[in-house]
N, C-alpha and C positions, 0 to 999 in steps of 0.2 A: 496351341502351337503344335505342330507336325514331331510327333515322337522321334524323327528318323534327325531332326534340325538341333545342331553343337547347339551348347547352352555357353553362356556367356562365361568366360571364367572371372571365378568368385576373388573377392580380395584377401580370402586365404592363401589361395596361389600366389600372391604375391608378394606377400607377409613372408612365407614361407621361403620364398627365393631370394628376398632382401637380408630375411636371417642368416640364410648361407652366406652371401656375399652383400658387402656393404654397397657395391657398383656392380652389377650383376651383368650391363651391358655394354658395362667400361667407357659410360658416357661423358667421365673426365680424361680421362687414357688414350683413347681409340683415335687415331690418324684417320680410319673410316667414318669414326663419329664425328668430329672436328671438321672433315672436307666437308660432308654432309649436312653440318650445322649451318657452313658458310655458304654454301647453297641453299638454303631454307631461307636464310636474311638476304640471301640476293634476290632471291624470285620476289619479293614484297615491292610491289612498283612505289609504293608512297613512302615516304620517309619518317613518317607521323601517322600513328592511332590513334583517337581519345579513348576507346574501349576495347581491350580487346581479353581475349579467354583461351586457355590454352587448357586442352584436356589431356590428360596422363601427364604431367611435367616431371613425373618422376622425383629424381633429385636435384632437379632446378636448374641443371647445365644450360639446357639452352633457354628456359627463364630468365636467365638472368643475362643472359647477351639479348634475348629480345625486349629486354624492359625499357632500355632506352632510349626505342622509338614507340616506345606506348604512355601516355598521361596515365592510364591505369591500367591493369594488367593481373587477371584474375587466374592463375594458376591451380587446378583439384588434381587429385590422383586418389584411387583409395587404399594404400598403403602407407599408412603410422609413419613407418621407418624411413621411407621414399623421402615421406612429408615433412617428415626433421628434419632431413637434410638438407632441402628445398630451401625451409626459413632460413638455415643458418647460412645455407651461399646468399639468399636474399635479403640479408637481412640490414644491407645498408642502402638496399634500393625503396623507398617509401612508398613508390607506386607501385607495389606488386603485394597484390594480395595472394597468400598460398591459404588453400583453405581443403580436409577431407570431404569430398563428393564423388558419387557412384552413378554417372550419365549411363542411362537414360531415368534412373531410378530418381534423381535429385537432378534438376537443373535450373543456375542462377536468372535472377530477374532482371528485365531490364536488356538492351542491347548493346551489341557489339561491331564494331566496323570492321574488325578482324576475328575470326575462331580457327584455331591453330588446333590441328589432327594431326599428329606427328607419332607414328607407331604404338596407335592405339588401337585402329578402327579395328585389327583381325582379332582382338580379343571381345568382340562381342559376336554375339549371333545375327545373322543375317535380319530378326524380327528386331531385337535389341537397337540393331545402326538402323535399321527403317525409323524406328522412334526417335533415335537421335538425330538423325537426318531433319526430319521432321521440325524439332526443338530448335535447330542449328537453323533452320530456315527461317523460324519465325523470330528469332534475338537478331537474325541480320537484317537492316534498313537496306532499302535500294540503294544499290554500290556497293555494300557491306562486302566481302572478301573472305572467302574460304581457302586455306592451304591445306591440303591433305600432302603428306608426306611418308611414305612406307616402306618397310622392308619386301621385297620381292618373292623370296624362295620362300619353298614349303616349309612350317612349321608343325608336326604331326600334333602340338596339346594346341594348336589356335583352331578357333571356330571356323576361320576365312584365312583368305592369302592377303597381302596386298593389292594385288592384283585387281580381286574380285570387289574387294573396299573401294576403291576409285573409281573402276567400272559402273558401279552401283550409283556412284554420283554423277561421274560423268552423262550417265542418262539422263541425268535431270538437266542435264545441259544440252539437248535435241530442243532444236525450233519451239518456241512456245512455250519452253520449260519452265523454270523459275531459277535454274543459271544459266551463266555463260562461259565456256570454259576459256579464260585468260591465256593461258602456258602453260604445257608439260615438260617433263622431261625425264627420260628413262637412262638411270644408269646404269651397273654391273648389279648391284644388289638392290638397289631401292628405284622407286621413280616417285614423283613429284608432281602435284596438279594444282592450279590457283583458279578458282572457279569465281563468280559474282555475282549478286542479285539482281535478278532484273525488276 
């Protein structure tokens, strides 16, 4: 890998920011988080998933509003502390699996008709989301359904912006590619992309 290229950050970073604060991004709190939530389950054109994966769920906020349009619902993050929390909001929904996993390093078997990127992707490095990119393509079936959802502005400790994360996909959505892009939507601080296999 190119010496000059962010390295992905480690799940110490995030151990360490969950220790400071139990909601670090005020993902039960936030009237930005909450609008934002209701616009991630509105962009979803189907009303029903049999499989779907959700990477970073953090502490399960929006886990647990998206489980009951999924038959199963496989949620990883890889912070401990996140992950506690995760189970315990989920922990009267039976089809949601919360499980510790570090994509691109660990990814589950098997497919999915939905994979849910929701303010993750700038925390890897640009070689990092190529991998996972990659993983993400091969668990979706034709039609499968990608939602990338990001925060927008600069953050100086991320590898990437949001920005550059969806751009990076939306290429694979050019003629010929292996998606297609569904609907965006750009708002004040995040935008929003639903891509699908072809």
């Amino acid at each position: 890998m190119n010496e000059n290229q962010p390295n992905t950050l480690a799940p110490d970073y995030f151990d360490d920011v969950y220790r400071a604060n139990t909601d670090p991004w005020q993902f039960a709190s936030s009237p930005y988080e909450r609008e934002k939530y209701a616009a991630t389950l509105a962009a979803l054109p189907r009303p029903h998933y049999n499989r779907a994966f959700e990477i970073g769920g953090s502490i399960g906020v929006l886990t647990a509003q998206l489980a009951p349009l999924c038959d199963y619902l496989l949620s990883v993050d890889v912070s401990e502390a996140a992950l506690a929390q995760a189970k315990q909001r989920c922990a009267s929904l039976p089809q949601v699996e919360v499980k510790k996993m570090q994509v691109p390093n660990e990814f589950p078997e098997g497919e999915f008709d939905l994979i849910l990127v929701s303010e993750v992707g700038y925390y890897l490095s640009p070689a990092d989301l190529a991998r996972a990119a990659d993983q993400m393509l091969a668990a979706l079936p034709t039609g499968g359904q990608l939602l990338l959802v990001h925060w927008t502005p600069v953050v100086p400790d991320y590898p990437q912006t949001g920005d550059e994360v969806h751009e990076f996909f939306l290429a694979k959505a050019q003629p010929d590619g292996p998606l297609r892009h569904l609907t965006g939507q750009r708002h004040d601080k995040y935008r929003l992309d639903l891509l699908e296999k072809n």
